[in-house]
N, C-alpha and C positions, 0 to 999 in steps of 0.2 A: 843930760845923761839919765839913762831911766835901765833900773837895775831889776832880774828876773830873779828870783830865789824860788825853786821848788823844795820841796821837803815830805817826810811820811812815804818815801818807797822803805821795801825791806822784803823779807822770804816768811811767804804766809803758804797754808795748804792748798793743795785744790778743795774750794767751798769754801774757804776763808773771806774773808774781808781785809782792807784797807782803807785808807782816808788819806788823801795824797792836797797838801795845799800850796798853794803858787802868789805872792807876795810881791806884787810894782810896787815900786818905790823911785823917787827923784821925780823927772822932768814931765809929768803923766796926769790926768785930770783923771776923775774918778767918772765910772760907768764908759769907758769905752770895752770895746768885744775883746774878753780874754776866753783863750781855747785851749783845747791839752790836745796833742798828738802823742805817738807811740813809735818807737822804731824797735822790732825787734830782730835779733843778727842775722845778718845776710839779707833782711830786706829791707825795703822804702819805706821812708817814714811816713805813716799815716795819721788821716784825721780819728779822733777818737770821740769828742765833743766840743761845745761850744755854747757860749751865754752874754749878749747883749748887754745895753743897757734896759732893753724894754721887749725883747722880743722873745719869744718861748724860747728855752734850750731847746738845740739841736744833737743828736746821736747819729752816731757810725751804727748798722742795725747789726753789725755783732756786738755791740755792747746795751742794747734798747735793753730795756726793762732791767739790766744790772747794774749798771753806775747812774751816777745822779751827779749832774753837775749842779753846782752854785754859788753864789758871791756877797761878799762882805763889802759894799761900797763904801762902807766909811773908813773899811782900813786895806782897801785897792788890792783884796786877796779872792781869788778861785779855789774852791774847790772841789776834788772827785771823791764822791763816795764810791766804791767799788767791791758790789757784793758778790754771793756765787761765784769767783775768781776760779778761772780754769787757767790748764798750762798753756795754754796758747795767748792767754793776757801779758806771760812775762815778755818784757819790751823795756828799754829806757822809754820813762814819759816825760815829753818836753812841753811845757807852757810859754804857750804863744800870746804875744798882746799886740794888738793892734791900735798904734796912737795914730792920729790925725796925720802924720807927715814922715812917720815910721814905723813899723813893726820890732817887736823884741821877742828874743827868744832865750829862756833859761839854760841853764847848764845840765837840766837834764837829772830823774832820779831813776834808781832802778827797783821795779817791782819785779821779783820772783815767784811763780806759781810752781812748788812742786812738793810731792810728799818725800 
């Protein structure tokens, strides 16, 4: 059993920052691909980034040059840095991991961009 836990959404300005992290835990080796996705209302959930064991982070190019993805392998957490936040970033963000013989998916946190 391997359990997703997001965390650090919340209602910041537009030009705000947040730091959003995402924590495997249970049945999971460490350095497999964990990724964030975004669903915001009324549409499909989209990719937003992603980060290997060994291979550069990858970016959605509406978020290039303002979030930063990155990983703590020794305690099996992601995270998004997420600067210059516009209203259009507010979405639940859901952390994706992909193990060897399944993928998992968190419960989801919500980031709000608005003044």
């Amino acid at each position: 059993q391997v359990q997703v836990v997001e965390s650090g959404g919340g209602l910041v300005q537009p030009g705000g920052s947040l730091r959003l992290s995402c924590a495997a835990s249970g049945s999971i080796s460490n350095g497999y691909p964990m990724e964030w996705y975004r669903q915001a209302p009324g549409k499909q959930r989209e990719f937003v980034a992603r980060v290997g064991s060994s291979l550069s982070p990858t970016y959605a190019d509406s978020v290039k040059g303002r979030f930063t993805i990155s990983r703590d392998n020794a305690k099996n957490t992601v995270y998004l840095q997420m600067n210059s936040l516009k209203a259009e970033d507010t979405a639940v963000y859901y952390c994706h991991v992909i193990g060897s013989v399944s993928v998992y998916w968190g419960q989801g946190t919500q980031v709000t961009v608005s003044s």
